[in-house]
C-alpha positions in Angstrom: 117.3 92.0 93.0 121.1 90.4 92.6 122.0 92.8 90.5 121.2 95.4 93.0 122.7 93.6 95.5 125.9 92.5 93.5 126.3 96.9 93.4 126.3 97.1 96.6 129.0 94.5 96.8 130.8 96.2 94.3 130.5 99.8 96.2 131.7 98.6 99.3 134.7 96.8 97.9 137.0 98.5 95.9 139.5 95.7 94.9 137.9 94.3 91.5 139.0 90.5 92.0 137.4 90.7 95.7 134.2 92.1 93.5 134.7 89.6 91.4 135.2 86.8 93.9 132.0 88.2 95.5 129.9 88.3 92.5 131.1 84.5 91.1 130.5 83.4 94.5 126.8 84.4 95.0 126.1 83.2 91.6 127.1 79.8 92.5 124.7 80.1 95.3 122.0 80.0 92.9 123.4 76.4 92.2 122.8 75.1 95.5 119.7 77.1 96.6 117.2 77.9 93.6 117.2 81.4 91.6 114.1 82.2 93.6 115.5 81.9 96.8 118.4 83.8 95.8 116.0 86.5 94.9 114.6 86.6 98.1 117.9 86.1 100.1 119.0 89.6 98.2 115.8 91.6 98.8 116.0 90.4 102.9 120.2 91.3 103.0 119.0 94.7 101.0 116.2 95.5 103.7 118.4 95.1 106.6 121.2 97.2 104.9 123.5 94.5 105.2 125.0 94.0 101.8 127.4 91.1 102.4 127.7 87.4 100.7 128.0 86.2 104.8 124.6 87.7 105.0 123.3 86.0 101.9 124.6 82.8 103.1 123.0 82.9 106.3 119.9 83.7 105.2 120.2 80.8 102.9 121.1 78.4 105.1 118.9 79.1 108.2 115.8 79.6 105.4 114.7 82.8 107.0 114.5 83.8 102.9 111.2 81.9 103.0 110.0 83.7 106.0 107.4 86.7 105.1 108.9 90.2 105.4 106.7 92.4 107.3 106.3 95.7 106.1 105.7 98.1 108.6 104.5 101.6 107.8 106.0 103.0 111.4 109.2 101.3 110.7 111.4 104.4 109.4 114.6 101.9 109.9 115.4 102.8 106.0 115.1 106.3 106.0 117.4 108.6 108.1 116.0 110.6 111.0 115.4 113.8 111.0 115.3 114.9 114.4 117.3 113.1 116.7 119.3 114.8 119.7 122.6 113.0 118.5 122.4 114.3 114.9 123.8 117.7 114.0 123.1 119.7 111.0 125.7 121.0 108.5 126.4 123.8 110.6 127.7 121.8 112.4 131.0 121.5 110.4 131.7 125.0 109.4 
């Protein structure tokens, strides 16, 4: 799961010693928190589409990585709506 979340780092930055930086750094988190945690930390970050090492962090530190994720079939939050009265189809921008 960090190397999925380490692409996502790497997609949103474009600068490759910011990527870098980003990658090095939540390595070293595996120092202070265990590889497991780490793991966990990702998959949470990954879930809530928020692909950031402040994320990461935060999770780490306020231990919400131990916390169980519920998986909720009626919670669409991942996938993208398909009928919503703000969205507009590809007609749209013709």
């Amino acid at each position: 799961m960090i190397w999925k979340f380490e692409n996502e780092l790497i997609q949103f930055h474009f600068c490759a010693i910011i990527q870098l930086t980003f990658c090095l750094g939540l390595l070293r988190l595996a120092d202070k928190y265990s590889h497991e945690r780490l793991e966990h930390a990702c998959l949470r970050a990954l879930r809530a589409h928020k692909a950031t090492y402040g994320m990461v962090t935060n999770i780490l530190r306020h231990n919400l990585d131990q916390l169980e994720i519920r998986s909720d079939p009626n919670n669409h939050i991942s996938e993208t709506p398909t009928h919503h009265q703000n969205l507009r189809g590809p007609e749209a921008f013709r």
